[in-house]
C-alpha angles and dihedrals in degrees: 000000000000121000117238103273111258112241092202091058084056092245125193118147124209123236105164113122087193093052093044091067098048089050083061102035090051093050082047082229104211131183106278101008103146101235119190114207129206113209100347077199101190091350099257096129091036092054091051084043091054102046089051076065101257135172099229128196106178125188120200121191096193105069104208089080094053100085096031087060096040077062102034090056096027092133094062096041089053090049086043095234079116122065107181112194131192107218148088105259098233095064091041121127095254093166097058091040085055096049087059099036115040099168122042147125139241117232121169157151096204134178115277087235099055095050114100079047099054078054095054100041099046106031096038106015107046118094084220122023133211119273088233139350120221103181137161107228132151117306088234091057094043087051096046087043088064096033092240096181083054084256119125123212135184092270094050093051093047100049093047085050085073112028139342111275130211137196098213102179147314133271121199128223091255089067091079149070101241098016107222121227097262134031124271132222132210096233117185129205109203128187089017105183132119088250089128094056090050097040094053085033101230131126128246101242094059094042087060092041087059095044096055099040091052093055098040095110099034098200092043124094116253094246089058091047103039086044089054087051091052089257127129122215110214129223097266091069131059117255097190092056114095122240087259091062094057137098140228084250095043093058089042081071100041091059097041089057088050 
């Protein structure tokens, strides 16, 4: 039997079948793909993930499922297609799971509050990122992840500097135990590398500085904003457009010129 979700550890567990395939179908789950997953929960993406043929290690911050799950899925622990891991995440040795597995995807249900650093720890602080994320998030963040209004933001610039994002589909708050206040969205990362950084021939840390400094004041013009930070903006971009006009590219060349 299932312990009560935990609403400190941020705990909805998905129950859409429905959900549950285009999660698959979006991450392209293949037999022997290595998937990493973020809070199997009860196991109902884990068992789906499983039967595709995957290669899961599953890292569950609560505990008490451990166990339930180390039972409900004994077979493949035993055969060693299940890995099951107690640890948050975030805390989680990244660096050793990489070493030993070079190539992998993210695949994940996670917590609402540990989002936007799920972002940063596995698109900008991994020394080798997945090859693709396919999480559940909040249907706001996936949006503003897309740029769905046709506005960028600092979230949605620093995401498609590392791979292609998609909103796949919502998922509304029903479709959950407990249901959450708002509704969800599968959101996909494809291509994820550090091939943009290396093509423009910036580092990382400099694109970000630009970036934030260029959307520091949001109703201001760049020029304003990047002046204020000690950056020029040079004649092929537009230094009347606001941060949230410009492109990746754009601010590739904002920050080559800085």
């Amino acid at each position: 039997m299932f312990p009560f979700a935990k609403k400190s550890l941020g705990q909805n567990f998905l129950t859409s079948e429905g959900a549950l395939r285009d999660i698959l179908s979006a991450a392209d789950v293949q037999k022997d793909d290595v998937v990493l997953e973020i809070g199997p929960g009860r196991g109902v993406l884990t068992k789906k993930l499983l039967e595709a043929g995957a290669q899961v290690i599953a890292v569950e911050k609560d505990r008490e499922l451990v166990p339930v799950l180390a039972d409900m899925f004994s077979s493949e622990v035993a055969m060693g297609q299940l890995t099951i891991i107690e640890a948050d995440i975030l805390e989680y040795d990244i660096a050793s799971f990489v070493t030993i597995h070079p190539t992998y995807k993210l695949i994940a249900n996670i917590p609402y509050y540990i989002t936007g650093q799920i972002f940063r720890m596995f698109l900008e602080g991994v020394s080798v990122p997945p090859s693709c994320m396919t999480l559940l998030v909040q249907k706001e963040v996936a949006e503003r992840v897309v740029a769905r209004d046709g506005k960028e933001s600092i979230l949605s610039i620093s995401v498609k500097a590392y791979g292609v994002p998609q909103y796949v589909a919502t998922v509304k708050r029903g479709s959950f135990t407990p249901a959450p206040n708002v509704d969800s969205a599968i959101l996909h990362i494809g291509s994820i590398s550090k091939k943009f950084f290396e093509t423009h021939g910036m580092s990382e840390m400099k694109f970000f500085e630009v970036v934030k400094a260029a959307f520091a004041h949001k109703r201001k013009m760049i020029e304003g904003n990047l002046k204020d930070a000690g950056f020029v903006v040079p004649e092929t971009v537009n230094n009347k457009a606001r941060a949230e006009d410009l492109g990746l590219n754009e601010f590739a060349i904002l920050t080559q010129v800085n």
